[in-house]
N, C-alpha and C positions, 0 to 999 in steps of 0.2 A: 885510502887516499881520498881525500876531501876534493868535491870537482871543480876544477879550475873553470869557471863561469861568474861571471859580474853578476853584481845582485841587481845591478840595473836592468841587465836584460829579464830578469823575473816576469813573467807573462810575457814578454814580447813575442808576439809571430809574424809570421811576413803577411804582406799585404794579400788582402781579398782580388786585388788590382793583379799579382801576380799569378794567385792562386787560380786564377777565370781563367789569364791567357793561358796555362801550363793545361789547364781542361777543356781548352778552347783546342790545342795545338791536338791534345791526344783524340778527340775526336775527327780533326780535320776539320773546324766548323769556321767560319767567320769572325775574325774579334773585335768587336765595336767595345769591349770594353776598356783595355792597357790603351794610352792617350797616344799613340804610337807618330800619327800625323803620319798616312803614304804620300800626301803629296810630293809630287820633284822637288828637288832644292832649287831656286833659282841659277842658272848656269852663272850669275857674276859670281856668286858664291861657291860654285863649285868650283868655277875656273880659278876663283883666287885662291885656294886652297894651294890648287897646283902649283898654280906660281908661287907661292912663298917656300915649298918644299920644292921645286926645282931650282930657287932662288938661295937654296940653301937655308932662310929660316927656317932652323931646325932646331937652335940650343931653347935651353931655359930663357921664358923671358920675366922681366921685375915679377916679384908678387902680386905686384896690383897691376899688371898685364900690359901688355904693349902701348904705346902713346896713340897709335893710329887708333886703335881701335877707343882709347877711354875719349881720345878728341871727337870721335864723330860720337860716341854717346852723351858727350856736353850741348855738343852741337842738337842733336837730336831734342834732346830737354829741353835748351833754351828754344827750339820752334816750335812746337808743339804743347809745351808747357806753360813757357814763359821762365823756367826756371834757370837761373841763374849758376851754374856748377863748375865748380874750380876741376878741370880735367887732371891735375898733376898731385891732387889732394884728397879729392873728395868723391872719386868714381874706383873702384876693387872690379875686375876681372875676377870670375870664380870657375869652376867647375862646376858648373849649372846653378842652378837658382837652388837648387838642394843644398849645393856647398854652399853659396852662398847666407842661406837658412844657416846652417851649420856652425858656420864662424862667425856669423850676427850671434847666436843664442851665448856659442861658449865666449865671445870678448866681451858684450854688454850684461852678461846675468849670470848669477852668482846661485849653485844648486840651492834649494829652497825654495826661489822665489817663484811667484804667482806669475804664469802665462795665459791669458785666456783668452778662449781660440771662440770664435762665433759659428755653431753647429749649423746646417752641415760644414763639417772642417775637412780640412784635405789630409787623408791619414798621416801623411809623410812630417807633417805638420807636431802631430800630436807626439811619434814615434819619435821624430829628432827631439821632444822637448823633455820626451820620459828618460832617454838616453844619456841627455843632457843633467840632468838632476832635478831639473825645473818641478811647481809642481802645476799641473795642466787645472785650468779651471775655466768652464764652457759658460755662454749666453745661445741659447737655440734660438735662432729666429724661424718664423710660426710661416709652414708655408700654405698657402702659394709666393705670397709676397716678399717673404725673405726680408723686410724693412726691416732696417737699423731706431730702434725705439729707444730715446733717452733715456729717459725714466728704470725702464730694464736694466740698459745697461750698465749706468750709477748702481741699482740695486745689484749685479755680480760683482762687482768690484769688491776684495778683500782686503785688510791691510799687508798682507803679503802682495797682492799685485802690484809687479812692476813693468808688463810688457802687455799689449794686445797685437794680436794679429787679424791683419785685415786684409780679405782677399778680395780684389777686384779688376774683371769679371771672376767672378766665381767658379773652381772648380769645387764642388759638381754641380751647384744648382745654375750657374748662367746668369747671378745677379749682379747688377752693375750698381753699383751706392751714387747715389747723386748729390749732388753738390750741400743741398739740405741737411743729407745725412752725415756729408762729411763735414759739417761745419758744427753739427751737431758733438762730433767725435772731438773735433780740436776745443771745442769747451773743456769737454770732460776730460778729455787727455789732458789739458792744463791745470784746470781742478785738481788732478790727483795724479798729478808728475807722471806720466806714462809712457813709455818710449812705446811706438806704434812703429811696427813691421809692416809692411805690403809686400804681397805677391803682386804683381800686374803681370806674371809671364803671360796673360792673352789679351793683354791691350792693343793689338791692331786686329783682333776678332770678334767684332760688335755688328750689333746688327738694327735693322732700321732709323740707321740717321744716329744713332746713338755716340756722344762723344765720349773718350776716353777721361775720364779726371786723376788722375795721378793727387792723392791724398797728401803730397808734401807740397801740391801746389794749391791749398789752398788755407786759407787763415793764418796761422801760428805754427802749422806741422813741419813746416819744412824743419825747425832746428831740433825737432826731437824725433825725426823718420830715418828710418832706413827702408830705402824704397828696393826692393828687391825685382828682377825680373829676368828673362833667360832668350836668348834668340834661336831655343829648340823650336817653338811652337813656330815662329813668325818666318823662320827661312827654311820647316820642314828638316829638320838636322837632331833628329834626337839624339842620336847616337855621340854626337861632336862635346857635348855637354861643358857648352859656352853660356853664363851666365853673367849677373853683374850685382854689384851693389852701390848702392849709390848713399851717402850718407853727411851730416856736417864734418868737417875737419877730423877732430880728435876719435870720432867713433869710426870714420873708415880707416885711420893707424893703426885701432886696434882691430878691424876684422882683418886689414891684411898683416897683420903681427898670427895672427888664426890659419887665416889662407895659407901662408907661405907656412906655418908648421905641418897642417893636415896634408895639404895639395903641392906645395911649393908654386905651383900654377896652372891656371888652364895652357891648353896646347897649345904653342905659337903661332905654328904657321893656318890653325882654325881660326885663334883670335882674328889676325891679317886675311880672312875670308871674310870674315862677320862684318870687321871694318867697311870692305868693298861692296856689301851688300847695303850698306845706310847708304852709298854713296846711288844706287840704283835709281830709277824711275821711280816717283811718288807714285803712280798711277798700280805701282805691284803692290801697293799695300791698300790700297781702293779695293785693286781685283781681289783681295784674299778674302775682304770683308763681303764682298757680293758673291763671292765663290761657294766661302761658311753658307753664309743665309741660304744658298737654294738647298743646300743640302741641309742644314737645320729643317727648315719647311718640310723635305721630304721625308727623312725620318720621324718628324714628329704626324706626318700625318697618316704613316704606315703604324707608329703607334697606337694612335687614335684607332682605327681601322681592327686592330688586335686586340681590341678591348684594354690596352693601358695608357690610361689617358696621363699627357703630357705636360710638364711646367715647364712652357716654351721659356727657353733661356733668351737672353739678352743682350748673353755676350758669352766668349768661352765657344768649344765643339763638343761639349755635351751636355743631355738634359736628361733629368730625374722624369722616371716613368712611375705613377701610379699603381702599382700591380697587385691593391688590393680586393680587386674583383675576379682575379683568378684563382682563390682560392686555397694559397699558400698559406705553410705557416709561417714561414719567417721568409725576410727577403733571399738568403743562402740559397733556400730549397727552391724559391720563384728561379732565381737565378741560373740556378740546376736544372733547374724544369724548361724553364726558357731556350737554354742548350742542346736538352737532348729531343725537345719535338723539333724546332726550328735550326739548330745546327750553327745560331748565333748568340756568343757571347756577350753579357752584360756582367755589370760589377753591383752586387748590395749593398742596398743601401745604407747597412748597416754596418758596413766601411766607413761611411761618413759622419755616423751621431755614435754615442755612448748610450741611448737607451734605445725603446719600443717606436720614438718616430722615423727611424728609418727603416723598420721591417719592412712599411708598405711603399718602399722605390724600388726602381734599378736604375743606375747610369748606365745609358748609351752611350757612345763615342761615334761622331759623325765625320771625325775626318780622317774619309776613304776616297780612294779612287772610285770614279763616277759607277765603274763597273761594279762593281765589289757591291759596294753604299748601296745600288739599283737591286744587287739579289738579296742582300738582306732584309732590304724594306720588302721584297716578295715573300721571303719566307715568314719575315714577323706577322705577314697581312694574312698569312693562311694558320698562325698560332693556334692551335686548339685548345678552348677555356676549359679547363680542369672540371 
């Protein structure tokens, strides 16, 4: 009997990301790797939860998710962005930014074509696109600096590409693309007809004064983006896996013609939380951004301190550690290594690139409760160098 397995799953394994926490848990160690966010959820958001399921919202809602909730995401955009978004059209409710991803790839691209994702990429990224049919093709940008270079990027462009993906802030490295870069981007996107993806799920997690730019807000991108983003990170709710997509007219039809086949929809009465949480104090999305940064700071300098020195992020709750002075051979075994003197997990780096420049990272994951985040950076600061 011939084994019932898709050819597309050929090489696929699970993430390194789960692979830390499952060796994280069997140890009993600390996990700053899985992007988990302990923070509380805010109570408006927990409390509205209840009420809509003591409220009885409880059935199926539209595909493209509840009104409350796509209105205050319009609303949301037009203040912060300036952007302009038809709430009854042009905003998709998803099952996390995942789903999201998901139903963006299979309604806008067609197996074959060219996806190319900007190294370090965020694995889920590559694995949805291999799944999908696509065919995955990288631009690495050179770190520390992680810059978006025109020139480069023109040069990956194939005549197969039809899609790039752009993360910002950056999971894993924390970079944030500035307004230069992204205007740089809406050139070339034009040039050479490119429908351009954004993640932004950590747009309200920036640091020093740093403004969020959402890449449809700016030049020409708005009518060829699909701005993706998810309110796990921002209301601490991973588990809820409430996302969204935001797109021109005809292409959010088709991801929620997607949505409703995969998902049918996110949860109702979570949507109708998320909603009450935009309605909250500006000043909790202040606090989240000053909250990050002390605990960036203090991770990265317990880093430093353990001999692996850090590429202070920018934005995002984790940052890529140097850990080529420890003596590893590949980031896996640092990562392993890391675990069993110190008892805290990290994820390798080479989860994030295709070749040998991510042997010398590890991501950390800094959003921990104060306690937690406090004995880590102790035990990282007593690491013994190999």
């Amino acid at each position: 009997m011939r084994p019932f397995l898709s050819r597309r799953l050929s090489g696929l394994v699970q993430s390194d990301i789960r692979y830390m926490t499952r060796e994280c848990d069997r140890v009993g160690g600390i996990n700053l790797g899985q992007g988990l966010c302990e923070l509380p959820t805010p109570s408006i958001v927990r409390d509205g939860a209840a009420r809509a399921i003591n409220a009885g919202r409880n059935a199926y809602s539209y595909p493209e998710g509840v009104h409350e909730l796509r209105d205050a995401i319009a609303q949301k955009l037009e203040r912060e962005q300036g952007l302009a978004v038809d709430p009854a059209a042009e905003v998709v409710v998803t099952v996390g930014a995942s789903g999201a991803f998901a139903a963006t790839l299979t309604a806008l691209l067609d197996p074959g074509d060219g996806l190319l994702l900007l190294e370090p990429y965020y694995g889920y990224h590559l694995n949805t696109a291999i799944v999908a049919g696509l065919e995955p093709q990288f631009l690495e940008l050179e770190a520390p600096a992680f810059r978006l270079d025109g020139r480069r990027l023109t040069a990956a462009i194939r005549p197969s590409t039809r899609a790039i993906v752009v993360c910002t802030p950056s999971n894993p490295c924390g970079r944030m693309f500035s307004r230069g870069e992204l205007e740089l981007l809406d050139t070339i996107a034009s040039e050479h007809d490119l429908l351009v993806i954004t993640d932004e799920v950590y747009e309200y997690v920036r640091f020093d004064g740093r403004e969020h730019i959402s890449p449809a807000a700016v030049g020409r991108l708005r009518e060829r983006s699909v701005s993706i983003t998810s309110l796990s990170k921002t209301f601490s709710i991973t588990g809820w896996r409430i996302g969204y997509a935001v797109a021109p007219k005809d292409m959010a039809h088709a991801i929620t013609l997607v949505n409703d086949l995969y998902y049918v929809c996110a949860p109702t009465p979570l949507q109708l939380a998320v909603a009450d949480g935009f309605s909250g104090p500006r000043a909790y999305f202040d606090d989240l951004a000053s909250t990050f940064q002390m605990k960036r700071d203090k991770i990265c300098g317990a880093l430093a301190s353990a001999g692996m020195a850090p590429v202070v992020p920018e934005g995002a709750y984790y940052v890529l550690a140097d850990v080529s002075e420890l003596g590893y051979d590949s980031a896996r075994e640092a990562a392993l290594g890391v675990l069993e003197h110190t008892g805290v997990a990290s994820v390798p780096g080479s989860a994030f690139y295709r070749g040998k420049a991510g042997e010398r990272f590890l991501r950390f994951c800094f959003a921990k409760e104060e306690e937690q985040l406090d004995e880590a950076c102790r035990r990282l600061e007593r690491q013994m160098v190999r």
